[in-house]
C-alpha positions as CSV (number, residue, x, y, z in Angstrom):
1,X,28.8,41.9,-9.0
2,X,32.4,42.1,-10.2
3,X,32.1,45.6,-11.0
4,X,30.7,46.2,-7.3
5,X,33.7,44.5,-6.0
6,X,36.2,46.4,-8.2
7,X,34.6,49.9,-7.4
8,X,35.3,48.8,-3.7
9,X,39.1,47.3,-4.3
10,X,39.5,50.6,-6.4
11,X,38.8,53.2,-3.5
12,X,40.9,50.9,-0.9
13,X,43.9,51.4,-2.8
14,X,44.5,54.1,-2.7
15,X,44.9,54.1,1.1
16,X,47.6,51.3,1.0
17,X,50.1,51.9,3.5
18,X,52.9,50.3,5.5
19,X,53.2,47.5,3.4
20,X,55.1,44.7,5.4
21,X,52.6,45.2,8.3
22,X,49.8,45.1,5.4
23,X,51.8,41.3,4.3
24,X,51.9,40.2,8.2
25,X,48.3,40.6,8.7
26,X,46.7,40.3,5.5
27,X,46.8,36.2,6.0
28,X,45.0,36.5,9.4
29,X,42.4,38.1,8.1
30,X,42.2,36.2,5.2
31,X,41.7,32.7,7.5
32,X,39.3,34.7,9.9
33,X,37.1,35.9,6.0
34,X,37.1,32.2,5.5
35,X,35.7,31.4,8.6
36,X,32.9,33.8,8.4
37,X,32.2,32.7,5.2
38,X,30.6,28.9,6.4
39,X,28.3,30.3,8.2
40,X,27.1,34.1,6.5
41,X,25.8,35.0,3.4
42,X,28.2,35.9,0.4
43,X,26.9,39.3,0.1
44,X,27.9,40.0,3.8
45,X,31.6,39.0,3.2
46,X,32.0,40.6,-0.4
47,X,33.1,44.2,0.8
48,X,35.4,43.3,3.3
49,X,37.1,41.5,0.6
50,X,37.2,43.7,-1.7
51,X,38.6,46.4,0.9
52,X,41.4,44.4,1.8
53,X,41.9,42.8,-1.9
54,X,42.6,46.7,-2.8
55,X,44.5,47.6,-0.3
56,X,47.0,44.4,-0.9
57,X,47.0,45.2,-4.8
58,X,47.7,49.0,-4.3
59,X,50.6,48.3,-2.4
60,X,52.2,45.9,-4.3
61,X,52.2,48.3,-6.7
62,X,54.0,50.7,-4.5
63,X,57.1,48.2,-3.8
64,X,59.4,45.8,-5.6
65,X,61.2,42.4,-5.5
66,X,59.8,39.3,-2.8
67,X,57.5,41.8,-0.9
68,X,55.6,42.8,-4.3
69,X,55.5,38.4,-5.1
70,X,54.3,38.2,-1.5
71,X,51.7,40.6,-2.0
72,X,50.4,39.5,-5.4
73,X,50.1,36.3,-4.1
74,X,47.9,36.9,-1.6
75,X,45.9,38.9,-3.7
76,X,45.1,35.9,-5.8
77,X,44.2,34.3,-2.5
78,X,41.7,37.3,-2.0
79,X,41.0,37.4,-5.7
80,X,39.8,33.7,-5.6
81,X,37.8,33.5,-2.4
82,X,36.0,36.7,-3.7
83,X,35.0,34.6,-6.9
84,X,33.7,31.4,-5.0
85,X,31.7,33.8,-2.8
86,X,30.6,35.9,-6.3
87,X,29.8,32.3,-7.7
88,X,27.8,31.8,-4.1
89,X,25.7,34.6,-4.8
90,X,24.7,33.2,-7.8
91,X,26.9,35.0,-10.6
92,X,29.1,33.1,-12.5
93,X,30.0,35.3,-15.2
94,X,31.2,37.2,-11.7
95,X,33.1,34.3,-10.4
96,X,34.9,33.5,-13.8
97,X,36.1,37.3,-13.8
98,X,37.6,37.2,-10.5
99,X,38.7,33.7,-10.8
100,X,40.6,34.5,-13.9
101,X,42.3,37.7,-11.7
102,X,43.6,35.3,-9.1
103,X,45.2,33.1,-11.9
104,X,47.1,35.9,-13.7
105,X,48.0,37.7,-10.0
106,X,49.6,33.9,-9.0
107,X,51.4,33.7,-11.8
108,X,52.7,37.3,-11.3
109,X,53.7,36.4,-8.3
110,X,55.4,32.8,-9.1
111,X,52.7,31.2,-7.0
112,X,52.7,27.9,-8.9
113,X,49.9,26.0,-6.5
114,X,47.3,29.0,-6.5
115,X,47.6,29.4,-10.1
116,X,46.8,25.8,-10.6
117,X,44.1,25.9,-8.5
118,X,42.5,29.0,-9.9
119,X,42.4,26.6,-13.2
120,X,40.6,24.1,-10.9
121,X,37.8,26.8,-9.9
122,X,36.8,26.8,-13.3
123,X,35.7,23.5,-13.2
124,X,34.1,23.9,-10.0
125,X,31.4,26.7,-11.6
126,X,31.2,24.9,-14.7
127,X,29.9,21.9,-12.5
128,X,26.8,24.1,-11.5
129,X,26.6,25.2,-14.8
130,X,25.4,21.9,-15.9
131,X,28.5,21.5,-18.5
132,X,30.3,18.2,-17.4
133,X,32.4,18.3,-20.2
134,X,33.7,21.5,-19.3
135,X,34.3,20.4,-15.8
136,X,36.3,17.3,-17.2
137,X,38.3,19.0,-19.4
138,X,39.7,22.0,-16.8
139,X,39.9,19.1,-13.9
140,X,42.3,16.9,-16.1
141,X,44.7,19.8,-16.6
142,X,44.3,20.8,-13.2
143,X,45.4,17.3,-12.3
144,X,48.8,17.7,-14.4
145,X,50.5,19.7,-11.9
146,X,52.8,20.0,-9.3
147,X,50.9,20.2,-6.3
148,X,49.4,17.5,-4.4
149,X,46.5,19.6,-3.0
150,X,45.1,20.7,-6.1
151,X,46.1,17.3,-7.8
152,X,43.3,15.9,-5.4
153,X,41.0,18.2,-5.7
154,X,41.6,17.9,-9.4
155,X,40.9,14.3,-9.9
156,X,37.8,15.0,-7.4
157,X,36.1,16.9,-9.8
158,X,37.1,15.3,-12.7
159,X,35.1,12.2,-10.7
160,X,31.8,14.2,-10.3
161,X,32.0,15.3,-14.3
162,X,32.5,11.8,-15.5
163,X,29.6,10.7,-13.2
164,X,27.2,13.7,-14.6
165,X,28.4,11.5,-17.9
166,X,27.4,8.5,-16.8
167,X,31.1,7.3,-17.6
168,X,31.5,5.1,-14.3
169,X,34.5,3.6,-15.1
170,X,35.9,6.8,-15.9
171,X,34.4,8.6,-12.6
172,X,35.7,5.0,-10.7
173,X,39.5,5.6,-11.9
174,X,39.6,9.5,-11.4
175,X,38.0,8.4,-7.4
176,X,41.0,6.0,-7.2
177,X,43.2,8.8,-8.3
178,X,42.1,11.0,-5.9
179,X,41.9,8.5,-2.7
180,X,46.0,8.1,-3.9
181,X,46.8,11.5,-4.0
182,X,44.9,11.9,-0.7
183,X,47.7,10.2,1.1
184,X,50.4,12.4,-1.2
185,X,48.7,15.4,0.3
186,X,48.5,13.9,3.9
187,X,52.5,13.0,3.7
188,X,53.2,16.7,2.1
189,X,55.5,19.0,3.9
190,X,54.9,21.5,1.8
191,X,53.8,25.1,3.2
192,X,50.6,26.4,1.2
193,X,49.8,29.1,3.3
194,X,46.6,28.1,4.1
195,X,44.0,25.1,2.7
196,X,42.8,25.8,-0.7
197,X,39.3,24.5,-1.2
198,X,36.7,23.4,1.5
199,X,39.3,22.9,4.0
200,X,41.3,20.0,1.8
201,X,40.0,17.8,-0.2
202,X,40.7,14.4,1.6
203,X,38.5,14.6,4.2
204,X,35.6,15.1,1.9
205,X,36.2,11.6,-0.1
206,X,33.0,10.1,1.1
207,X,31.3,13.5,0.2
208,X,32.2,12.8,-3.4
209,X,32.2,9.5,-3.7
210,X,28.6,9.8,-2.8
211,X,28.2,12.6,-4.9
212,X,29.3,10.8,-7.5
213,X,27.1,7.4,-6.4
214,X,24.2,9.4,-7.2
215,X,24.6,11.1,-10.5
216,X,26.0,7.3,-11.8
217,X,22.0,5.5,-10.4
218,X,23.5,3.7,-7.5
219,X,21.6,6.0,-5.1
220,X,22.2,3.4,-2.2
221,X,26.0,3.9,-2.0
222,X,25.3,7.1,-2.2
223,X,24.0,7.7,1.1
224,X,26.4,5.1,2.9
225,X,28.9,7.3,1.8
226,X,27.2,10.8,2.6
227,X,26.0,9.9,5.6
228,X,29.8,9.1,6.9
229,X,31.3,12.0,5.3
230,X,28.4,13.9,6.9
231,X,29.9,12.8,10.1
232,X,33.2,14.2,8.8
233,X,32.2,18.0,8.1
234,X,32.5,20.5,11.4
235,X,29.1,21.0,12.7
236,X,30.0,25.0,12.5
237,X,30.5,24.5,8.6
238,X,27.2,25.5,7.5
239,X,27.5,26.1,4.1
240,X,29.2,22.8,3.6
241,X,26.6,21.0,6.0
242,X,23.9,22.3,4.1
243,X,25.2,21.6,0.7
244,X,26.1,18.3,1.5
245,X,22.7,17.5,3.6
246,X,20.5,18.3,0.6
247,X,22.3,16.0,-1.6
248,X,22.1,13.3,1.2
249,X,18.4,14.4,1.4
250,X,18.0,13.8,-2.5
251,X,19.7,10.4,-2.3
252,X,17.6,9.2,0.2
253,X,14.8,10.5,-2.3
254,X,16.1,8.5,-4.9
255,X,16.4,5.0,-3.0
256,X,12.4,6.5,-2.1
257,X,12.9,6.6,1.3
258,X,11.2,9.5,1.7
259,X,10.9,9.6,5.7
260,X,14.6,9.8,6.0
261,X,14.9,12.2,3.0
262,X,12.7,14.5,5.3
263,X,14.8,14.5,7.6
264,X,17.6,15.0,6.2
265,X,16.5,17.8,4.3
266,X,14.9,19.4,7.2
267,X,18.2,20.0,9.1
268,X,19.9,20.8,5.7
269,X,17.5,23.6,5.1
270,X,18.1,25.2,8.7
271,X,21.4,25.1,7.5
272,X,20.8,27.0,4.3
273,X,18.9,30.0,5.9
274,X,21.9,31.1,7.1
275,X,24.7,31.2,3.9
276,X,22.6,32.2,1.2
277,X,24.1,29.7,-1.5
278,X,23.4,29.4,-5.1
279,X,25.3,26.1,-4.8
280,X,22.6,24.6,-2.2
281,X,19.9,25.9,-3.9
282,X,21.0,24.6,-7.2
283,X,20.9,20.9,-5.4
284,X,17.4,22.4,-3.4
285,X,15.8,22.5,-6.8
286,X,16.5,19.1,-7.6
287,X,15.4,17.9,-4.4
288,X,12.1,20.0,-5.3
289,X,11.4,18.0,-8.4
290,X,11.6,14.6,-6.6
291,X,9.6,15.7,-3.6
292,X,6.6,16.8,-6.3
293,X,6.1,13.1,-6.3
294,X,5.6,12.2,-2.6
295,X,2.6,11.8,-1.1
296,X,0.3,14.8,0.7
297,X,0.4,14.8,4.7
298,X,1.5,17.5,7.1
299,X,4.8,16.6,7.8
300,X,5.8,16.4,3.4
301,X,3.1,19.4,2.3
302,X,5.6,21.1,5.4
303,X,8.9,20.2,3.8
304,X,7.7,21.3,0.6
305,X,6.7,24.7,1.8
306,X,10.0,25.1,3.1
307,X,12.1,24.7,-0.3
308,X,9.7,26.8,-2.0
309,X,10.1,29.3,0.5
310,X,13.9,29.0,0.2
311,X,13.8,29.5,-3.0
312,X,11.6,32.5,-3.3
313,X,13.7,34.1,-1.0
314,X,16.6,34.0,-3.4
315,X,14.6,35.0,-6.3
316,X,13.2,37.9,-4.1
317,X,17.2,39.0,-3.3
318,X,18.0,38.3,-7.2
């Protein structure tokens, strides 16, 4: 998949042209990428960003000096966005490739915060790559630098490895790191450019707290705390609202209150025929396993039916 994007990037190049009205607009578009990307497949969004991702690398390579850094860096921006939605699709191999082209294209460009963060990212696919060591190990160097944002979102993930562990007291301290540097990042005047992440990491604390409830066997919290950052997460972000609905879904499973898992999941899968995510279905399958064990009526053998059908659809696209 990171070849197909190249090809693309490749053959936009080489139409790059009038660059500072190319660096004016190429943020706009960025944002209005990012938006489609809640609510539409990754496959949809991949050519547009490779398109503009070319055209924004050919001409910094046609200019010089803060226009070329101002270029480069969003680039990386493009770069990294193109991995998350590559790692959506379900490659990661793909997503490590492009992730790893955003780092060395921030770092081009002095772009200290989106060269952190594509460090971050790698902890992010290494989380659905069921290695929690790895995610520790990129997430506590992520948290050693400069920038608030990624600091956060740093000591976030480092939480959700140490809980895959089973270290609570570990995942406990990294939460109270993050719920500190939440207030950092709150206080921040700093100018990122735009949000790195799903829309900054503060106002998903519940989300991982609760994500982190569950992987430590205190299911229980694990839904109080879902079910208010559920509340939190804008009812257009589908991809989020999804994810997040299957593993409130699951926790409910968990606890065996399998009435509201139903429900729960229900909504969460209407939400997930519309993004196409290997993240949600990674969390689907989960929720599969535990659902095997419920008893047979309409409403359950329905439910079931559903994730499998989710499921094979992704297999079928594979």
């Amino acid at each position: 998949m990171a070849r197909a994007f190249d090809a693309t990037a490749a053959a936009a190049a080489a139409f790059a042209d009038d660059h500072e009205l190319l660096a004016q607009s190429a943020r706009n578009v960025f944002e209005t990428l990012r938006e489609q990307g809640r609510v539409v497949s990754p496959i949809v969004l991949l050519p547009a960003l490779a398109s503009k991702f070319g055209a924004i690398r050919g001409a910094a390579d046609m200019v010089s000096g803060e226009t070329r850094s101002q270029l480069l860096s969003i680039a990386a921006r493009y770069a990294e966005y193109a991995g998350w939605m590559i790692q959506e699709a379900g490659d990661a191999p793909g997503a490590l490739v492009l992730t790893e082209r955003a780092a060395n294209l921030a770092r081009a460009a002095g772009d200290h915060t989106m060269a952190e963060y594509a460090l971050l990212r790698r902890a992010d696919i290494a989380l659905y790559g069921h290695d929690a060591r790895i995610v520790v190990a990129w997430a506590i160097r992520a948290e050693s630098g400069v920038s608030p944002e990624v600091r956060l979102l740093a000591a976030q993930r480092a939480a959700q490895g140490w809980a895959v562990l089973g270290q609570r007291s570990r995942c406990l301290s990294a939460l109270a790191r993050a719920a500190d540097e939440t207030a950092a990042v709150e206080e921040s005047t700093v100018d990122l450019g735009s949000s790195l992440g799903s829309r900054g990491g503060g106002r998903l604390m519940q989300i991982v707290r609760g994500w982190c409830y569950l992987d430590l066997g205190i299911p229980r919290k694990a839904v109080d705390a879902l079910e208010i950052g559920m509340s939190l997460v804008p009812t257009d972000a589908r991809r989020a609202r999804a994810l997040y609905g299957v593993r409130l879904a699951l926790s409910h499973a968990v606890c065996g209150n399998v009435h509201h898992a139903y429900d729960a999941g229900m909504t969460a899968l209407d939400e997930a025929a519309h993004v196409d995510s290997a993240s949600v279905r990674h969390q689907l399958r989960l929720l599969a396993a535990a659902a095997r064990g419920w008893p047979h009526d309409a409403r359950l053998d329905q439910f079931r039916r559903r994730i499998d059908g989710e499921l094979a659809a992704a297999r079928r696209l594979s």
